[in-house]
C-alpha positions as CSV (number, residue, x, y, z in Angstrom):
1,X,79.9,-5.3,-2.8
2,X,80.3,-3.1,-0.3
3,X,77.5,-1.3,-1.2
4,X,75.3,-4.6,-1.0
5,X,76.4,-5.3,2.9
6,X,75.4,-1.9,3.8
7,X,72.0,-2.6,2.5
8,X,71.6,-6.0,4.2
9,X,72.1,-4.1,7.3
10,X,69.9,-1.7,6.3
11,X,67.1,-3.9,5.6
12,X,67.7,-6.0,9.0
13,X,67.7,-3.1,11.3
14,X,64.6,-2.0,9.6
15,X,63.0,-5.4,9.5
16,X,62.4,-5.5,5.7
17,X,62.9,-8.9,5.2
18,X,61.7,-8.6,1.5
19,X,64.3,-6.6,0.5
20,X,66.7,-8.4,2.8
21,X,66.1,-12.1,0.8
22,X,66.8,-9.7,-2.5
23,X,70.1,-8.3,-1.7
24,X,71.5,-11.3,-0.1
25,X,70.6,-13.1,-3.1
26,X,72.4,-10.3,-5.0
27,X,75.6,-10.6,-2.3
28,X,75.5,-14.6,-2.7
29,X,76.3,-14.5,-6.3
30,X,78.4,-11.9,-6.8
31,X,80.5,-12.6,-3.6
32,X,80.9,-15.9,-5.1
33,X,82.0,-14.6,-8.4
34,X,84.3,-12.1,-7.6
35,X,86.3,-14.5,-4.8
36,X,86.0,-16.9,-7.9
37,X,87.9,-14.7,-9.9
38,X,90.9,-14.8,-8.3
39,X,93.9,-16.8,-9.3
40,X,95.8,-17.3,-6.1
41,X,99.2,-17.9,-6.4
42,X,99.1,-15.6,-9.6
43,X,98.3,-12.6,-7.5
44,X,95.7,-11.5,-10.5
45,X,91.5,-11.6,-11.3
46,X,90.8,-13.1,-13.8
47,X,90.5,-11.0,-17.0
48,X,94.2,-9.9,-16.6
49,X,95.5,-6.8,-18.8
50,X,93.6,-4.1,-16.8
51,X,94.0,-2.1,-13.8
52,X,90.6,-2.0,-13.0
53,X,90.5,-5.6,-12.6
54,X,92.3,-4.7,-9.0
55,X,89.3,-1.8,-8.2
56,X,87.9,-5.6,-7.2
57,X,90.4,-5.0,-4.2
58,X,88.0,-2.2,-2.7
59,X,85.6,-5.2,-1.3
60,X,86.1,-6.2,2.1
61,X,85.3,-9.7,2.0
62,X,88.6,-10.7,0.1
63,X,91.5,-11.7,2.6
64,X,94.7,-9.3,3.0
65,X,96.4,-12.0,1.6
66,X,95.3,-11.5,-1.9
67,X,96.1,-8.1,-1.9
68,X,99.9,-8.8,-0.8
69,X,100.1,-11.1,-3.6
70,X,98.7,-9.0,-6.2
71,X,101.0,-6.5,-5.2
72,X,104.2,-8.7,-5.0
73,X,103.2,-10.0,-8.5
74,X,101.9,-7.2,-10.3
75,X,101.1,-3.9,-9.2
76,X,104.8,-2.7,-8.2
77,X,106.2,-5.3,-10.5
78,X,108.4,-3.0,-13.2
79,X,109.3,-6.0,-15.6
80,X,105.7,-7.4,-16.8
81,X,103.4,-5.5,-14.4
82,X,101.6,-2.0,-13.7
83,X,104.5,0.1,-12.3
84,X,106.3,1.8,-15.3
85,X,110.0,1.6,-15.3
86,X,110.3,4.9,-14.7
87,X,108.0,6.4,-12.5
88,X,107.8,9.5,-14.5
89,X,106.5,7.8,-17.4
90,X,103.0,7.5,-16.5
91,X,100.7,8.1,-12.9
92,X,102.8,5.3,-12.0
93,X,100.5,2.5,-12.3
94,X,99.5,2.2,-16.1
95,X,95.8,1.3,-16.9
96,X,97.0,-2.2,-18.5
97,X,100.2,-4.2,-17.2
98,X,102.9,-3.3,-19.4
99,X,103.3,-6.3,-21.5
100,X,99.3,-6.8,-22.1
101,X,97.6,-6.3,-25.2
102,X,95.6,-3.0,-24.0
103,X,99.3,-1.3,-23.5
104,X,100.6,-2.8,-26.6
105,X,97.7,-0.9,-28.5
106,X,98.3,2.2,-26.8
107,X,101.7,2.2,-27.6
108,X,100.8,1.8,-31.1
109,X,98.0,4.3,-32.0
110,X,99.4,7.0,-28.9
111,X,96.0,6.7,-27.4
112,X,95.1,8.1,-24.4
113,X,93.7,5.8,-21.4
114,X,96.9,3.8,-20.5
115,X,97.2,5.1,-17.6
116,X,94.6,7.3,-15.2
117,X,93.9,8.3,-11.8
118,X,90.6,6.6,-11.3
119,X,91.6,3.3,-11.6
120,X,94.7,4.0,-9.5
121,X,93.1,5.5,-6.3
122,X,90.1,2.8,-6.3
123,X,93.4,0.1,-7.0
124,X,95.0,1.7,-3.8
125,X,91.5,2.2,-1.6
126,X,91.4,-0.9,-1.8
127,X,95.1,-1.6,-0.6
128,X,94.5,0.5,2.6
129,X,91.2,-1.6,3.2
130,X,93.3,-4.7,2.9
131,X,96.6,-3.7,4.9
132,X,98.9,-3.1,2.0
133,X,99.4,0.6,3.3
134,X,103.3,0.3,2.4
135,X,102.4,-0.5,-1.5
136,X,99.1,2.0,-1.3
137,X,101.8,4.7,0.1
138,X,104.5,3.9,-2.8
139,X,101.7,4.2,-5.7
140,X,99.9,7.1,-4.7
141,X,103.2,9.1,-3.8
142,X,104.7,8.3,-7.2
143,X,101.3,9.1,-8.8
144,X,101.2,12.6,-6.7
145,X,104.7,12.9,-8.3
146,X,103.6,12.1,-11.9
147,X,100.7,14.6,-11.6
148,X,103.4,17.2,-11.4
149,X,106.0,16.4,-14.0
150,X,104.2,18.6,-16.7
151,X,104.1,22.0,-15.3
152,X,105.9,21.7,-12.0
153,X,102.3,21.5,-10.3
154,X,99.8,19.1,-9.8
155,X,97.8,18.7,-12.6
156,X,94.5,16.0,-12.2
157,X,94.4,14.8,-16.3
158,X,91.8,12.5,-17.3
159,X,94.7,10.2,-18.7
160,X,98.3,9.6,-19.2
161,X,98.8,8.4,-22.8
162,X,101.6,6.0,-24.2
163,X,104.0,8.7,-24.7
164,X,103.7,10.0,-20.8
165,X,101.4,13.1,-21.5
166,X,98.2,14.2,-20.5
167,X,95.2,13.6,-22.1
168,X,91.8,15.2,-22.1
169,X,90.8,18.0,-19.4
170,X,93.9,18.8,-16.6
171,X,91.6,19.2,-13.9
172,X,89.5,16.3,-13.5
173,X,90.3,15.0,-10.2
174,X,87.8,12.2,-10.1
């Protein structure tokens, strides 16, 4: 979305009104959609269960507000939400809120993917953009922390699976 007011700029201060009346289209609906997808007073997007339904976060045109409440609600929540019990556990926020379905299946088969780091720095980019620097501070220093529990180092792993080890390549670093 962000990338989409860029490009209407683009297009006006280049006076291509062609491809100005395409992305705006673009921006119309999927600004609508994406602000529709939010259940205020639930502090969630719709399709609840996934970190990366917070990435959503990143785009400016969301007020702070919903990013305070998300927070509040679910991101450092350590009963139902993203924020392990114990931050050493996982890069502190799991992929999937700890009592969804996607964790529960993790947990199960000891698949990797319930928590990484991608999902986690665009989740706290977008916490910055919206003045939730406190929280953004709290999840990326107890995801620095996590990264060296391991070997006593950072490591970058692809994922964290359910039983709190890396998965995949140690030096991804998205």
């Amino acid at each position: 979305m962000n990338g989409l007011v860029s490009l209407l700029k683009m297009a006006t201060v280049l006076g291509k009104d062609d491809d100005f009346r395409t992305w705006n289209a673009s921006f119309a609906i999927n600004d609508q959609r994406i602000k529709k997808s939010y259940r205020q007073g639930q502090g969630y997007f719709q399709a609840l269960g996934a970190l990366d339904d917070y990435t959503r976060l990143v785009y400016a045109g969301i007020p702070d507000e919903w990013a305070e409440e998300s927070v509040k609600l679910w991101l450092l929540n350590s009963d139902y939400g993203f924020m392990p019990p114990n931050d050493t556990w996982a890069a502190p926020l799991a992929a999937a809120s700890i009592n969804s379905s996607k964790a529960a299946a993790a947990w199960q088969g000891g698949g990797p993917w319930l928590a990484h780091s991608t999902f986690l720095w665009e989740t706290v980019d977008g916490l910055y953009r919206h003045h939730a620097g406190e929280a953004a501070n709290t999840i990326a220093l107890g995801h620095t922390k996590a990264m060296q529990r391991t070997y006593g180092f950072t490591i970058f792993p692809e994922a964290w699976d359910a039983a709190g080890l890396p998965w995949g390549d140690q030096w991804y670093i998205w």
